[in-house]
N, C-alpha and C positions, 0 to 999 in steps of 0.2 A: 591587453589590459584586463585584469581581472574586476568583476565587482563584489563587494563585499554583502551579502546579504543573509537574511533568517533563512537557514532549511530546514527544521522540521520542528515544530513546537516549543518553539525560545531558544531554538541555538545556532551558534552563525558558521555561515560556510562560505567559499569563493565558488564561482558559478563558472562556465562556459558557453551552456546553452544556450538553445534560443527558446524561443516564448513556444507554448502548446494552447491549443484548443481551450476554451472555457468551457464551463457546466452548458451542457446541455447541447451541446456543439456535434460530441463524438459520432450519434447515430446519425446525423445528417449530414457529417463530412467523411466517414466512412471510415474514421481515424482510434485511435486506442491510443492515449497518451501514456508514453513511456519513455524512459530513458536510461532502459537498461540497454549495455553497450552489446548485447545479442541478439536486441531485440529492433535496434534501429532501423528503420528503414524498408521493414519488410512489407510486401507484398500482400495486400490482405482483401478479399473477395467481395466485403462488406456485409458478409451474413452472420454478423455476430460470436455465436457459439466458435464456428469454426475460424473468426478472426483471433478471438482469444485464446484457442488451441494453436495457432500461427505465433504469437508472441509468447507465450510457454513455451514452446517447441512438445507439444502431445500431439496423441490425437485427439480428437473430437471426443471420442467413445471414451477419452480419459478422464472426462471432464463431468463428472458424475451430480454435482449439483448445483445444478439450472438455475437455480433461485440463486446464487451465490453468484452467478454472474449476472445474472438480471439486473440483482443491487447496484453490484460492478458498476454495468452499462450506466443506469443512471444515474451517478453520482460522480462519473469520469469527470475531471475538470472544474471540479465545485473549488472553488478558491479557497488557502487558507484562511482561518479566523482564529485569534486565540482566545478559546471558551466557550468558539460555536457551535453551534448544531442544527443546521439548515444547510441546505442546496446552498443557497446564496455566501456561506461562511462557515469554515466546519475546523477544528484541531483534529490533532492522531488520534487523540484516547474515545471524541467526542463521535468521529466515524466510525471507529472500533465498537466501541459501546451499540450503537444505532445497528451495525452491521450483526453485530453477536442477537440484539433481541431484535428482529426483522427475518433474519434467514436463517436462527438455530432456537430461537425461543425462549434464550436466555441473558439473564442480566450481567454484564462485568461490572467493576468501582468503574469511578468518572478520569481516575487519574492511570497515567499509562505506568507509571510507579507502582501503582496499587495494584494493578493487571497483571506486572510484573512478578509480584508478592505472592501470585496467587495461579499459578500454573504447576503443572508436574513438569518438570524442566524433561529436555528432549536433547539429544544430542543431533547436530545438524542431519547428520543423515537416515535421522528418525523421523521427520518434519512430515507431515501430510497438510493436505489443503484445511486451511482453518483453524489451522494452529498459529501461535502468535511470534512475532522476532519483535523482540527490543533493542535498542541504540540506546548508548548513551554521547551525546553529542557535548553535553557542556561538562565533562568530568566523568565523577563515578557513579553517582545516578541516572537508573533509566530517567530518560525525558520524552521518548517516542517510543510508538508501537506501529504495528504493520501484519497484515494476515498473509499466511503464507497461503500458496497456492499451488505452483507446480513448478522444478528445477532450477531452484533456489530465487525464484519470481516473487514477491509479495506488493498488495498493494498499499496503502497507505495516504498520509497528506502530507505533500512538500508545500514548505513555506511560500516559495517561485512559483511551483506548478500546481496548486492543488491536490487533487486526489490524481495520484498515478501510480501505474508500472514500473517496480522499478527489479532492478536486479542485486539480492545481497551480496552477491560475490565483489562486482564490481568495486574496485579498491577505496571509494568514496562511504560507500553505507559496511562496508567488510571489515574496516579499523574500528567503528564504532558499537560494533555488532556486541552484543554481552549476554543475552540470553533468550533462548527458547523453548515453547511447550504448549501444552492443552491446556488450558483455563479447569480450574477443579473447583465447577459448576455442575 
């Protein structure tokens, strides 16, 4: 049985999963909430950096901005909200936003539309870490955003899961995938 429910900032999807860690959980269960179908289940040491070089599939030495995971770590598992911006309740655009002026110094719009509007568009196998992937989940406008990272990895907020890992390719976020790039900031 499927259940019907929100995935990512007002648009509906059917689920299968099961439940992931909450905000604040990750470094003390030793876990990286994701659900990218490459990345499930792996084996991970509990030393952060080189946990999230494991669910990328890099290396460590790949992983050039520290502070881009730091964020990462603590914000894993923050539950969606729609319009929030706190730990406790966050949307896509409103983590994206926090994530761009915290660990690059700069401001995005509030909306992930507007984000959209406003990048040098990139052809996928251009993507580098900190550039942006939009969905459009409820039609032909973006509704979500998500910061790429490393081998088509980006993180983001799922409506079920919070902020997580998840994988573009994977045939659920790769139908609704519509555009990506650098922010022209």
């Amino acid at each position: 049985m499927a259940v019907l429910i929100l995935a990512s900032c007002g648009s509906r999807r059917k689920t299968r999963y099961g439940s992931l860690p909450r905000h604040g959980t990750s470094s003390t269960s030793k876990t990286i909430p994701t659900d990218a179908s490459d990345a499930r289940n792996k084996s991970l040491s509990g030393s952060g950096i080189d946990d999230y070089a494991a669910i990328l599939g890099v290396s460590a030495r790949d992983l050039n901005n520290k502070s881009l995971y730091a964020f990462i770590d603590k914000w894993l598992g923050s539950p969606h909200r729609l319009g929030g911006s706190q730990p406790s309740g966050i949307d896509c655009s409103g983590f994206v936003g926090i994530l761009y002026r915290e660990v690059y110094g700069k401001n995005l719009p509030r909306t992930s539309r507007d984000m959209g509007n406003q990048v040098k568009r990139k052809y996928e196998r251009q993507l580098r870490e900190g550039d942006l992937v939009f969905f459009s989940f409820g039609g032909r406008n973006i509704d979500h955003v998500g910061v790429y990272l490393h081998n088509n990895k980006f993180v983001h907020v799922s409506t079920r899961r919070g902020v997580i890992i998840s994988n573009m390719k994977d045939s659920w976020y790769y139908k609704y995938f519509v555009r990506a790039g650098t922010p022209k900031i």
